[in-house]
N, CA, C and O atoms as CSV, one atom per row, in Angstrom:
chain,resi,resn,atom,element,x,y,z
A,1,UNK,N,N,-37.301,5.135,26.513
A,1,UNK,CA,C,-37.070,6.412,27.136
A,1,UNK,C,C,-36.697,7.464,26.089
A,1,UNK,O,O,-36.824,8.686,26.151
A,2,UNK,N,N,-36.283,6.815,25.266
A,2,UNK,CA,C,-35.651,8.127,23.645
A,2,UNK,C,C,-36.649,8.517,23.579
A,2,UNK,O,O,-37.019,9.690,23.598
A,3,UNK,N,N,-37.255,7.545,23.487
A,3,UNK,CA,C,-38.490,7.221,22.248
A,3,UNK,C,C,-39.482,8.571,22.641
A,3,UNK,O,O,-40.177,9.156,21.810
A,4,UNK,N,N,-39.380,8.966,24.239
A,4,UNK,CA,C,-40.785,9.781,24.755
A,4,UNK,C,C,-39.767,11.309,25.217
A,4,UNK,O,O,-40.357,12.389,25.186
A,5,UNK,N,N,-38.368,11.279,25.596
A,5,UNK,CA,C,-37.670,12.639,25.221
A,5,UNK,C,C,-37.289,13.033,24.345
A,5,UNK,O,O,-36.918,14.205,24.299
A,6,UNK,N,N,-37.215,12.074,23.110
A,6,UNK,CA,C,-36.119,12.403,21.892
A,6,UNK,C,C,-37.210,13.206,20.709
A,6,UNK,O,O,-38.417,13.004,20.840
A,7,UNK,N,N,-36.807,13.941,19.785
A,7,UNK,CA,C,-36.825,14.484,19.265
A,7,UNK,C,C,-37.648,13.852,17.914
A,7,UNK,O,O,-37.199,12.910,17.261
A,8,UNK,N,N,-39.204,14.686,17.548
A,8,UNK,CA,C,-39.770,13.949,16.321
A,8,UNK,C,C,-39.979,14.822,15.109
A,8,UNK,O,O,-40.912,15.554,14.776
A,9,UNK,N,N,-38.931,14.548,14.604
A,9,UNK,CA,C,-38.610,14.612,13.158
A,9,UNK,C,C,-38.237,13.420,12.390
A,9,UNK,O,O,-37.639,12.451,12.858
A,10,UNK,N,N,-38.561,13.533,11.395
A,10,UNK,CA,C,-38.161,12.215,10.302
A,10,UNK,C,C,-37.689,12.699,9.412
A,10,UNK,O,O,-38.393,13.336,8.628
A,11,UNK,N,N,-36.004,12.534,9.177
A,11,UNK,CA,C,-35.355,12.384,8.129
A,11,UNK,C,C,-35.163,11.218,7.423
A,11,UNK,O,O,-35.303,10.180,8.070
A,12,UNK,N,N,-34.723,11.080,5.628
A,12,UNK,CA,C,-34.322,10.140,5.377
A,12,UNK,C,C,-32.357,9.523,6.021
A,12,UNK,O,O,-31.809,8.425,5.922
A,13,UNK,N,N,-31.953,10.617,6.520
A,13,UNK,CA,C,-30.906,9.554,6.838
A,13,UNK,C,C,-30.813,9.784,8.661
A,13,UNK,O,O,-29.834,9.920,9.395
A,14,UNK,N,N,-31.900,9.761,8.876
A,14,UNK,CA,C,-32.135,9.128,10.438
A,14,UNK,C,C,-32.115,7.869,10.663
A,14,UNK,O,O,-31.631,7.333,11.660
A,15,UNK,N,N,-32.808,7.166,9.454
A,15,UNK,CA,C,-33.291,5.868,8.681
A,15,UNK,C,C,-32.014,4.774,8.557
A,15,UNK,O,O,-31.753,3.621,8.898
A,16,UNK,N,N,-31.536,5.645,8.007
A,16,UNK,CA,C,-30.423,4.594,7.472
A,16,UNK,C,C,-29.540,4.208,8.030
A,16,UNK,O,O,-29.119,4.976,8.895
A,17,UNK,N,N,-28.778,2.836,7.855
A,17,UNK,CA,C,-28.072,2.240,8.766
A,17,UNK,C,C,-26.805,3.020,9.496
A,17,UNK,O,O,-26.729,2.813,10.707
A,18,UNK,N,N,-26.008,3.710,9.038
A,18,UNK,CA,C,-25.222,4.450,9.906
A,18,UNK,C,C,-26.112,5.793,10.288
A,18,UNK,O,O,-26.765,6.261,9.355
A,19,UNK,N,N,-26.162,6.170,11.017
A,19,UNK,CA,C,-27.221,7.552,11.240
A,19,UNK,C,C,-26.439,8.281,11.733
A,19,UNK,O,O,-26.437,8.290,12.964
A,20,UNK,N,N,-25.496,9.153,11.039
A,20,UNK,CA,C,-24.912,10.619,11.628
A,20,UNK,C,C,-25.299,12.287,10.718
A,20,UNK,O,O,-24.803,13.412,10.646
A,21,UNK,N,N,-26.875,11.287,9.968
A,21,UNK,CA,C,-27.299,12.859,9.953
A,21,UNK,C,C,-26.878,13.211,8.166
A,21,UNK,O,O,-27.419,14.062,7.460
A,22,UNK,N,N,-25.607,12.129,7.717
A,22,UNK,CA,C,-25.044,12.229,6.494
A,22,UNK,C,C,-26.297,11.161,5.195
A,22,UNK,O,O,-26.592,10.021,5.554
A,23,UNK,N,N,-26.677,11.511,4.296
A,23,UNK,CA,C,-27.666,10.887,3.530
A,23,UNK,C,C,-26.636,9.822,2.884
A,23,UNK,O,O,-25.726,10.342,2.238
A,24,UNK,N,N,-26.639,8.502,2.955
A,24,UNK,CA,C,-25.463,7.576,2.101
A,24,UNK,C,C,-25.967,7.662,0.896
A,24,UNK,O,O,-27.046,8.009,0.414
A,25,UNK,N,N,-24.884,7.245,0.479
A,25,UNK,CA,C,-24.762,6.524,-1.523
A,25,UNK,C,C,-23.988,5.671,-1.294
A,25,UNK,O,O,-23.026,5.535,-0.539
A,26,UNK,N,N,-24.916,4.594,-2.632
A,26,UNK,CA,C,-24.024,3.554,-2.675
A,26,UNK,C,C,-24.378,2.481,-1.894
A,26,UNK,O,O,-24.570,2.811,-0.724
A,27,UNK,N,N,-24.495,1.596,-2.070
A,27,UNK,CA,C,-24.224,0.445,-1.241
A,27,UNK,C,C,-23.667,0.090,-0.237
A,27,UNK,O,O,-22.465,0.232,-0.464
A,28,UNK,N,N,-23.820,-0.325,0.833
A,28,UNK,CA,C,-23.053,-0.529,1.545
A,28,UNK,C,C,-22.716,-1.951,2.230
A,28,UNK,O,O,-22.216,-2.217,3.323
A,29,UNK,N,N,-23.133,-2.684,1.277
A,29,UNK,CA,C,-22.201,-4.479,1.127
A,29,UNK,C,C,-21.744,-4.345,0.254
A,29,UNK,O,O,-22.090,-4.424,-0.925
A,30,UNK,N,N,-20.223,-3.945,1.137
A,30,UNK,CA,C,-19.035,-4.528,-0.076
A,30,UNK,C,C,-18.598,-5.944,0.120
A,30,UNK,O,O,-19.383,-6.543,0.855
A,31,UNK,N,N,-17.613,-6.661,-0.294
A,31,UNK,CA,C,-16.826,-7.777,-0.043
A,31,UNK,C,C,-15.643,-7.256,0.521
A,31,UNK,O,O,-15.043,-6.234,0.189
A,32,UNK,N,N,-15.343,-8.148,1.497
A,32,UNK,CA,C,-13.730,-8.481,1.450
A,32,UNK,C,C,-13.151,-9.322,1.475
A,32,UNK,O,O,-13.621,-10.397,1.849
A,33,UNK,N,N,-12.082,-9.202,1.145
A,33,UNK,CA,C,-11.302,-10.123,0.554
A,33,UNK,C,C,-11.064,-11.534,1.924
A,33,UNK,O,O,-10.817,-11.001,3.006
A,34,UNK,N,N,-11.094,-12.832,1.998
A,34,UNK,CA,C,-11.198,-13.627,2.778
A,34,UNK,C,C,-9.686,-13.384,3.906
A,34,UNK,O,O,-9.693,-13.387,5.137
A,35,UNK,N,N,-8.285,-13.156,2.813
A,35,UNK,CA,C,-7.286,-12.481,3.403
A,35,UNK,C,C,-7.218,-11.651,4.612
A,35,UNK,O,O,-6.272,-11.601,5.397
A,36,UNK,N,N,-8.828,-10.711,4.706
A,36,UNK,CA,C,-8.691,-9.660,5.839
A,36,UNK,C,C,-9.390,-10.740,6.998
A,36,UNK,O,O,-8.782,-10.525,8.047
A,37,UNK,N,N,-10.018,-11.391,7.132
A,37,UNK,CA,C,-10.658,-12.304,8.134
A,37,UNK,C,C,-9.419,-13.033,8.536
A,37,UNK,O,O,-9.327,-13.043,9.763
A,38,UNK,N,N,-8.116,-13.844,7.748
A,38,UNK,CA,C,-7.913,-14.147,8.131
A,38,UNK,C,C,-6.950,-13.465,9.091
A,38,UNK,O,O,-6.780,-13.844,10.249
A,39,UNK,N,N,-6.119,-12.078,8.335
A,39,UNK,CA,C,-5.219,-11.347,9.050
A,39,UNK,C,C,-5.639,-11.038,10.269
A,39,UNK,O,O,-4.862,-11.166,11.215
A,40,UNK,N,N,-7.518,-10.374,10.540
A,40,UNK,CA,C,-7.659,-9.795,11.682
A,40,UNK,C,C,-7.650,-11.112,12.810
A,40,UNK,O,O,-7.326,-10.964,13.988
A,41,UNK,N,N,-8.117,-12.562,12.137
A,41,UNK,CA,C,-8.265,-13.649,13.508
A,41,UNK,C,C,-6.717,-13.978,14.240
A,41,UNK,O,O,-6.552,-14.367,15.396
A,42,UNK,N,N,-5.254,-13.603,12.836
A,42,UNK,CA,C,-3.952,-13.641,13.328
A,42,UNK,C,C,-3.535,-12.114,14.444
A,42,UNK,O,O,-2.681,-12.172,15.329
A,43,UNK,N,N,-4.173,-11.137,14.196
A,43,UNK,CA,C,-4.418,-10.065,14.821
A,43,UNK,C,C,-4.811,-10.399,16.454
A,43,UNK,O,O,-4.086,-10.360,17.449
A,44,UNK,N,N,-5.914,-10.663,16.349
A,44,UNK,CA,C,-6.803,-10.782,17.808
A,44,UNK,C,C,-5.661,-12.238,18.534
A,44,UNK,O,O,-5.167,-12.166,19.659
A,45,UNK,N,N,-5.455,-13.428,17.590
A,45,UNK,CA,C,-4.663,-13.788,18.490
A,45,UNK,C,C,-3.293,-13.493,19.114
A,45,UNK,O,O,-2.786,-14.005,20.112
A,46,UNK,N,N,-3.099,-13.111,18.784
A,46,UNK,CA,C,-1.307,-12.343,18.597
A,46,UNK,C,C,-1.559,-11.111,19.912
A,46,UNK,O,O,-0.739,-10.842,20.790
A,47,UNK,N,N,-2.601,-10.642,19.773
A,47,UNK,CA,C,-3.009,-9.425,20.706
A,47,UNK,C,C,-2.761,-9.996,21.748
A,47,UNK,O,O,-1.841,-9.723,22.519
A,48,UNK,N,N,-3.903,-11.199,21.905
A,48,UNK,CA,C,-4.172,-12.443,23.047
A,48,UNK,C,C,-2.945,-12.796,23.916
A,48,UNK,O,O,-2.933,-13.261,25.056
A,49,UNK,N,N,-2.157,-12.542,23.297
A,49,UNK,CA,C,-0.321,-13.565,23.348
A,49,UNK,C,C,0.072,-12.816,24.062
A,49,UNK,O,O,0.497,-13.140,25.170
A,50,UNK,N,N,0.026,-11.015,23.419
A,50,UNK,CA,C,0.992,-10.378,24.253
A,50,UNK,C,C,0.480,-9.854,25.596
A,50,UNK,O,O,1.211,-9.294,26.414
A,51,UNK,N,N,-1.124,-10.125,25.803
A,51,UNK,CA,C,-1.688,-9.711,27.000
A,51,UNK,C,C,-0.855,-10.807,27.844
A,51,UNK,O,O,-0.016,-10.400,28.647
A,52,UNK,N,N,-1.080,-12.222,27.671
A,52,UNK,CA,C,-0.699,-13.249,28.636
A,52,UNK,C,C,0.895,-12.804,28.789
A,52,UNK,O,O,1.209,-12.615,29.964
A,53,UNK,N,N,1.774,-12.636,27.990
A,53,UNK,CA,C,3.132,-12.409,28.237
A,53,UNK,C,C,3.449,-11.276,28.730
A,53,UNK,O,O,4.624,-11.074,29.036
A,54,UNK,N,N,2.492,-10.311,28.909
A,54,UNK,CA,C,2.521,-9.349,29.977
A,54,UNK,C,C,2.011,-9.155,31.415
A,54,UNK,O,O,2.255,-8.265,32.230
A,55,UNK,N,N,1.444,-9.950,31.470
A,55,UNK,CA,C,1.286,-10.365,32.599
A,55,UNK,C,C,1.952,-11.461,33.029
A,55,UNK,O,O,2.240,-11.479,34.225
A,56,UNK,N,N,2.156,-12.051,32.596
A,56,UNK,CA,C,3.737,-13.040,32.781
A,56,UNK,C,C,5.138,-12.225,33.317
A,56,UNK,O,O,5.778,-12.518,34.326
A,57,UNK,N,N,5.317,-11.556,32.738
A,57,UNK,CA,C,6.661,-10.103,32.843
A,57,UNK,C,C,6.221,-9.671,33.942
A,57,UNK,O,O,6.999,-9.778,34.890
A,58,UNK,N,N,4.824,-9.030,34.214
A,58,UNK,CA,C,4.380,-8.543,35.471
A,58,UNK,C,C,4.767,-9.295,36.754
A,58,UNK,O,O,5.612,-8.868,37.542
A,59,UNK,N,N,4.142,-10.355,36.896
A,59,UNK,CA,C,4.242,-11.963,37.496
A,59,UNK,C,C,5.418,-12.535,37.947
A,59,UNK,O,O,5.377,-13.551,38.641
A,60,UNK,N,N,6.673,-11.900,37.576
A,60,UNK,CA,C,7.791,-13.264,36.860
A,60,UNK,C,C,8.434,-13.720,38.460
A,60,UNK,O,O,9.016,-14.764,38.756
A,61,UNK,N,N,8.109,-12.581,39.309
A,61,UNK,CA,C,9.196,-12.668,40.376
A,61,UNK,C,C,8.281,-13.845,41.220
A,61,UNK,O,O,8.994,-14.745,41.666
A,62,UNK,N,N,6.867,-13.983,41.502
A,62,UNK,CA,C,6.065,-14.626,41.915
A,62,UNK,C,C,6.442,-16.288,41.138
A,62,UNK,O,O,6.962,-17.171,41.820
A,63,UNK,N,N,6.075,-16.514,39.591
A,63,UNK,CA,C,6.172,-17.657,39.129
A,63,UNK,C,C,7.531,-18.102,38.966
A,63,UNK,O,O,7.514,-19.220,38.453
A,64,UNK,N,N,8.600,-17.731,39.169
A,64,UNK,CA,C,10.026,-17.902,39.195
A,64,UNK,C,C,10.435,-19.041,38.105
A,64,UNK,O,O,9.372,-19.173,37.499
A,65,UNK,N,N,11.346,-19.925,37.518
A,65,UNK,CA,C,11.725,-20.170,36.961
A,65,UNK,C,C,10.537,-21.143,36.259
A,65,UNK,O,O,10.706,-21.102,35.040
A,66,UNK,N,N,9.596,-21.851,36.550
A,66,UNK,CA,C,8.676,-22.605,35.991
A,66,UNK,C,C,7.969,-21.841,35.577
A,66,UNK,O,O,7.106,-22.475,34.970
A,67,UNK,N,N,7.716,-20.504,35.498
A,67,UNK,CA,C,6.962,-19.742,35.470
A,67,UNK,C,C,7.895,-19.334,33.514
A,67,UNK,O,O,7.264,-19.220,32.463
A,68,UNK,N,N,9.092,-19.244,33.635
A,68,UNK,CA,C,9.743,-18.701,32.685
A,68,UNK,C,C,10.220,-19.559,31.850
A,68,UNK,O,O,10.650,-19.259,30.736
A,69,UNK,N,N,10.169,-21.077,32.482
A,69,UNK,CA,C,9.667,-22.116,31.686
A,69,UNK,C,C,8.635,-22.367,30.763
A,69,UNK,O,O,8.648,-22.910,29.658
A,70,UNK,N,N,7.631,-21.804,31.518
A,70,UNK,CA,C,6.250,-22.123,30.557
A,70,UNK,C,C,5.920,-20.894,29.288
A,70,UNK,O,O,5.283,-20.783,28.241
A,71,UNK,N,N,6.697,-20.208,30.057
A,71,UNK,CA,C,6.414,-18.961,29.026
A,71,UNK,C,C,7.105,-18.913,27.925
A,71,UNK,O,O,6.579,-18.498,26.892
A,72,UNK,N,N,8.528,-19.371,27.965
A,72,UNK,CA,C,9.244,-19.740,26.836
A,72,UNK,C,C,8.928,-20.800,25.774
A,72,UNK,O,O,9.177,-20.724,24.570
A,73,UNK,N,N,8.246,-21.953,26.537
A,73,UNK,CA,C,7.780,-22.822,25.847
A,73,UNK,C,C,6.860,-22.103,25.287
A,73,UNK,O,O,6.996,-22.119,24.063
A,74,UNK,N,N,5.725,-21.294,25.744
A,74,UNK,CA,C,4.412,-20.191,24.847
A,74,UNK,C,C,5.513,-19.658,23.885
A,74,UNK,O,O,5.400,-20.043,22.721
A,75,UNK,N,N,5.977,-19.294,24.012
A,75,UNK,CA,C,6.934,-18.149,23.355
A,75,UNK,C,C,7.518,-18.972,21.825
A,75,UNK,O,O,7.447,-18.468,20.704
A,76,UNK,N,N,8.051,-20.245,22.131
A,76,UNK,CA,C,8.384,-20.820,20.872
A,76,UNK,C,C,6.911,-21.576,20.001
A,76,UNK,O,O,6.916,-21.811,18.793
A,77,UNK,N,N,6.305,-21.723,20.479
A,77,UNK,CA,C,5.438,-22.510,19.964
A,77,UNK,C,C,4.861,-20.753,19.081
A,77,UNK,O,O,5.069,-20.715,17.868
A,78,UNK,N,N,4.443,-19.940,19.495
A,78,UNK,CA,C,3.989,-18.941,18.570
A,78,UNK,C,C,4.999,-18.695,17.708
A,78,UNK,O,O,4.796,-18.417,16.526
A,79,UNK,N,N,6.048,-18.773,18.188
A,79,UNK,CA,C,7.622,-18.801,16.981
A,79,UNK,C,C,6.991,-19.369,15.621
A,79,UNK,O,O,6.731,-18.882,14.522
A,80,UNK,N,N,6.854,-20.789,16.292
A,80,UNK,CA,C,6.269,-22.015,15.352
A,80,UNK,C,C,5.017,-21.528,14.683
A,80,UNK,O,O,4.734,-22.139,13.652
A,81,UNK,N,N,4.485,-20.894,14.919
A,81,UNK,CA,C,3.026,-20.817,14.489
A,81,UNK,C,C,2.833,-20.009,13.090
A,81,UNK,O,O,2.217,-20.118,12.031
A,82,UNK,N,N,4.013,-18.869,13.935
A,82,UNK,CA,C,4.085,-17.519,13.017
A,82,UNK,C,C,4.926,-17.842,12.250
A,82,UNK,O,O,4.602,-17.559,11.096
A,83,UNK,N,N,6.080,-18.411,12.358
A,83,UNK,CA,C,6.376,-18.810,10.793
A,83,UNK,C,C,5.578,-20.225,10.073
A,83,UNK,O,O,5.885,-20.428,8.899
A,84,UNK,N,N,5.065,-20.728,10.403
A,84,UNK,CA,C,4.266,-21.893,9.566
A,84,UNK,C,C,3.136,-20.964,8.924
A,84,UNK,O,O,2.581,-21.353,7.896
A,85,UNK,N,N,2.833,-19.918,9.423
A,85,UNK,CA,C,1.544,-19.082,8.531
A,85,UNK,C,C,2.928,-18.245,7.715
A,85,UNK,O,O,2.737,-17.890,6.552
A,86,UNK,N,N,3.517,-18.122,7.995
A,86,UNK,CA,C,4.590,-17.136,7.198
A,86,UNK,C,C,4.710,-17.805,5.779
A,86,UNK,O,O,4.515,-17.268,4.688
A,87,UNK,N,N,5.024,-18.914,6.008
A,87,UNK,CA,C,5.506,-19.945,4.988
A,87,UNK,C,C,4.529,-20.395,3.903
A,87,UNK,O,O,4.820,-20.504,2.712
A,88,UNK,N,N,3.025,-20.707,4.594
A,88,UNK,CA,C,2.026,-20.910,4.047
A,88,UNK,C,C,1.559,-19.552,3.290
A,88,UNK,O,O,0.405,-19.460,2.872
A,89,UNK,N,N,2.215,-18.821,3.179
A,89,UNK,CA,C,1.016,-17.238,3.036
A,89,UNK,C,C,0.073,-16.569,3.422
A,89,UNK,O,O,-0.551,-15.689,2.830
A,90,UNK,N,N,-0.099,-17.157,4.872
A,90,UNK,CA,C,-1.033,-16.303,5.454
A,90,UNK,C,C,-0.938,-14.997,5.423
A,90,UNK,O,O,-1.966,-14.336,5.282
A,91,UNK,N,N,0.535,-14.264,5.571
A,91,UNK,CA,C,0.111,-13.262,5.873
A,91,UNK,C,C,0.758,-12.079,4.858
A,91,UNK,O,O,1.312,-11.009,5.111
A,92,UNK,N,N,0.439,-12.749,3.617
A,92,UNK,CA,C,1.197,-12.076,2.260
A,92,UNK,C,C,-0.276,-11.190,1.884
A,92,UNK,O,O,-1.329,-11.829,1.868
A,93,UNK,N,N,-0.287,-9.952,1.637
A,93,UNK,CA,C,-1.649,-9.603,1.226
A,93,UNK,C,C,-1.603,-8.995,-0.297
A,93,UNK,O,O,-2.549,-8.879,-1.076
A,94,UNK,N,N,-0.400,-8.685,-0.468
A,94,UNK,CA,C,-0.304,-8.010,-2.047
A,94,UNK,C,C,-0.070,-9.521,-2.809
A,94,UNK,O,O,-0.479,-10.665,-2.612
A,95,UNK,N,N,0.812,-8.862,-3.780
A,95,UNK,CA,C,1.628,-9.996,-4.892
A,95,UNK,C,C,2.178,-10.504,-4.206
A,95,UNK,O,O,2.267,-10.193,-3.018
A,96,UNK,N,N,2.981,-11.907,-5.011
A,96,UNK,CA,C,3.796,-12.332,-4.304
A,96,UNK,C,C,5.024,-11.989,-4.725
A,96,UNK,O,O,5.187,-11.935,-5.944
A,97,UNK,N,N,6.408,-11.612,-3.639
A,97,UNK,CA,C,7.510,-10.734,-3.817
A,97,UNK,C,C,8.026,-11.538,-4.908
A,97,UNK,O,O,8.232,-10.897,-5.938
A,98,UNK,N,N,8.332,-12.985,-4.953
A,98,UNK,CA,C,8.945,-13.518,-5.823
A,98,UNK,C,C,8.858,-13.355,-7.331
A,98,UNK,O,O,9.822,-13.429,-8.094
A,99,UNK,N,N,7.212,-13.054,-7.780
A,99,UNK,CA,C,6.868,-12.724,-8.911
A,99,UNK,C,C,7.192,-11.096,-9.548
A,99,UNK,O,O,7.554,-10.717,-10.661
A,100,UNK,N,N,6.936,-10.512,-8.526
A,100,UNK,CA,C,7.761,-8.769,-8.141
A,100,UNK,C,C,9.100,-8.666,-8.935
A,100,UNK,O,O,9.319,-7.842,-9.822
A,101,UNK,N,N,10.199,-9.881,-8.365
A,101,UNK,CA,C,11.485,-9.801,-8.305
A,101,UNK,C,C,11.647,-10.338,-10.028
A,101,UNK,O,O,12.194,-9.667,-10.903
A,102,UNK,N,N,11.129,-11.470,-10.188
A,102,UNK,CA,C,11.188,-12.164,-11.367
A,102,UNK,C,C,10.525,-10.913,-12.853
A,102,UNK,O,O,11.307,-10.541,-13.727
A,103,UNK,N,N,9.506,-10.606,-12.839
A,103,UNK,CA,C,9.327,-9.219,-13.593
A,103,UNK,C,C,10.204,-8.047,-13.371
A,103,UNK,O,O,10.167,-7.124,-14.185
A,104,UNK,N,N,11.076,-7.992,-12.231
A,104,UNK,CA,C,11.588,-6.491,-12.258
A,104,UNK,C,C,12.914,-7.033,-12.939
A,104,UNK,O,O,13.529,-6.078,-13.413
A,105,UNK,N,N,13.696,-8.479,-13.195
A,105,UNK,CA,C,14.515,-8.726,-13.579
A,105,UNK,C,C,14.592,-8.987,-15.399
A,105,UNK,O,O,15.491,-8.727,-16.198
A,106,UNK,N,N,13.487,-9.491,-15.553
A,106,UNK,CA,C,12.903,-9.410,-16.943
A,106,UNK,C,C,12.798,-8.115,-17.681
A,106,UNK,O,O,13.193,-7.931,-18.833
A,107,UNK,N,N,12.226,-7.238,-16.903
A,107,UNK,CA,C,11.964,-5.761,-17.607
A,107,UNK,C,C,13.698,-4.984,-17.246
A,107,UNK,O,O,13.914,-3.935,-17.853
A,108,UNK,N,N,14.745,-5.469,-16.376
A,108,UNK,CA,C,15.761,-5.125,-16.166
A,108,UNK,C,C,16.387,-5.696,-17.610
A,108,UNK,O,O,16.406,-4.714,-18.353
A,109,UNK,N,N,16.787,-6.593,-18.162
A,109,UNK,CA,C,17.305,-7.178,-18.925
A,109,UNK,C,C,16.566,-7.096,-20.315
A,109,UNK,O,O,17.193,-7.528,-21.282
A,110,UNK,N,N,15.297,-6.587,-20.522
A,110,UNK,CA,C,14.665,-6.100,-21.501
A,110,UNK,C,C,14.902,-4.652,-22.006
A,110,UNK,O,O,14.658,-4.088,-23.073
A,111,UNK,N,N,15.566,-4.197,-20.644
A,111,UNK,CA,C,15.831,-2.619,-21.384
A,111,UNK,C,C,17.345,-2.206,-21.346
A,111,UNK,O,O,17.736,-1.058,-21.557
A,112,UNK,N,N,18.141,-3.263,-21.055
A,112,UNK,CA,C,19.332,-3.153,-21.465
A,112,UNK,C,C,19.919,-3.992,-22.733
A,112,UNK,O,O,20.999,-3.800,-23.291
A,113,UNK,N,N,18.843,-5.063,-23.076
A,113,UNK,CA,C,18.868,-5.782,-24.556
A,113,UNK,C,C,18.687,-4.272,-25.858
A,113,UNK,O,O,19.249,-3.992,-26.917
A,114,UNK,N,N,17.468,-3.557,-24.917
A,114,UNK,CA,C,16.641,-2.216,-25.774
A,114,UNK,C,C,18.322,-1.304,-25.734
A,114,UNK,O,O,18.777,-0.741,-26.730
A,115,UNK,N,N,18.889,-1.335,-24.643
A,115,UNK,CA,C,20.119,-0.244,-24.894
A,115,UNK,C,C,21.071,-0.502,-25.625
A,115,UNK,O,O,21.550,0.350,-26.374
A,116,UNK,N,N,21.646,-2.068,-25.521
A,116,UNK,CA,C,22.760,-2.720,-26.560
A,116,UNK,C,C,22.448,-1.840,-27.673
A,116,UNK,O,O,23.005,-0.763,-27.882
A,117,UNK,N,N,20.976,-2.666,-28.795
A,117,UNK,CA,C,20.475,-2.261,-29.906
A,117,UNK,C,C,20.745,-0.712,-29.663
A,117,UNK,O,O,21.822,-0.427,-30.187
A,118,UNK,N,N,20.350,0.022,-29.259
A,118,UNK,CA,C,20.556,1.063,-29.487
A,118,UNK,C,C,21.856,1.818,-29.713
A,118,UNK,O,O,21.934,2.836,-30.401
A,119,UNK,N,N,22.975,1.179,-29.014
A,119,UNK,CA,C,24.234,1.353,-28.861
A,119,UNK,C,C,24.752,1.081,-30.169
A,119,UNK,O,O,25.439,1.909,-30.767
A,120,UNK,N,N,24.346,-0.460,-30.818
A,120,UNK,CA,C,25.012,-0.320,-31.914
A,120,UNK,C,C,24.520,0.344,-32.978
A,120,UNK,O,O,25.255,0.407,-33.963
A,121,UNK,N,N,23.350,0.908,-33.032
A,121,UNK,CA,C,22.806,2.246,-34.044
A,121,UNK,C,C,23.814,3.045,-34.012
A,121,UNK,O,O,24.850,3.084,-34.677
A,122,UNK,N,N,23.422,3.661,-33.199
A,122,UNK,CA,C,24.742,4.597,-33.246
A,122,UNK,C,C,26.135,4.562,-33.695
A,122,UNK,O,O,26.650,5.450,-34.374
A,123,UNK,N,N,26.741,3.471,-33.277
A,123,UNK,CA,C,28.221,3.451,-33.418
A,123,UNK,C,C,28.631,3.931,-34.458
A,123,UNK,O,O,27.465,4.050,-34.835
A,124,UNK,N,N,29.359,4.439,-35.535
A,124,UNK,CA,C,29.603,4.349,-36.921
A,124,UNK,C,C,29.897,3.244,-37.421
A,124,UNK,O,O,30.411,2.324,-36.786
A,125,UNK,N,N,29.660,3.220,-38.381
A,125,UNK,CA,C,29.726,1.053,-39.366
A,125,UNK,C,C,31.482,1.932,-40.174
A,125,UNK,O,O,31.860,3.013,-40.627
A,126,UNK,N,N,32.092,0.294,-39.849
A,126,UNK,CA,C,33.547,0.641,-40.455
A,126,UNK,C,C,33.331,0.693,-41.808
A,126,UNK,O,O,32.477,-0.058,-42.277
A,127,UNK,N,N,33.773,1.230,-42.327
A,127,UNK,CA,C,33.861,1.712,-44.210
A,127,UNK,C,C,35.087,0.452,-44.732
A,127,UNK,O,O,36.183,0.137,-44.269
A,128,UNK,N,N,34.109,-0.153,-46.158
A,128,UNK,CA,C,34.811,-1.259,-46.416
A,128,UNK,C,C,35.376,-1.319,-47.653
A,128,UNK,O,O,36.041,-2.302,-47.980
């Protein structure tokens, strides 16, 4: 139906895979990093979680205490989940803080070794 109202002109970025008319550069397969696949599949499930536990909240007066049973039990087990990916690094995407902390303490103690030395330049030397 486009095909016999729409409009015949041929541009080159009619063509091309995003088509808003803008001509691309560049490539457009990049990589990413395996990190973002995994964050967005912890994403979509986590989303998943809070739909069911909202409708659970919705629910609660209907499912009454077995109801707030089961949900608590949901409730710890994602506890469990989310820190076992916590622990593992799932969901670290920069450096890791520990290495952060360990260089900022090194370059801390490197520039107060640099200030000592400097301190005793200065001082005056006792006359002997």
């Amino acid at each position: 139906m486009s095909y016999v109202l729409g409009q015949r002109h041929k541009d080159r970025a009619t063509g091309e895979a995003y088509e808003s008319g803008i001509v691309s550069t560049g490539s457009a397969r990049l990589r990413f990093p395996s990190q973002f696949y995994l964050i967005a599949m912890l994403f979509v499930i986590f989303d998943i979680e809070t739909v069911l536990i909202i409708s659970w909240a919705i629910a609660y007066q209907e499912v009454g205490w077995v109801g707030f049973a089961g949900v608590s039990v949901f409730i710890l087990i994602l506890l469990a989940v989310l820190i076992y990916e916590w622990r593992n690094g799932a969901l670290d995407f920069g450096p890791d803080g520990r290495k952060i902390l360990r260089a900022y303490k090194k370059r801390k103690k490197e520039s107060q070794a640099h200030n000592d030395a400097f301190t005793q330049l200065q001082q005056p030397q006792a006359m002997t």
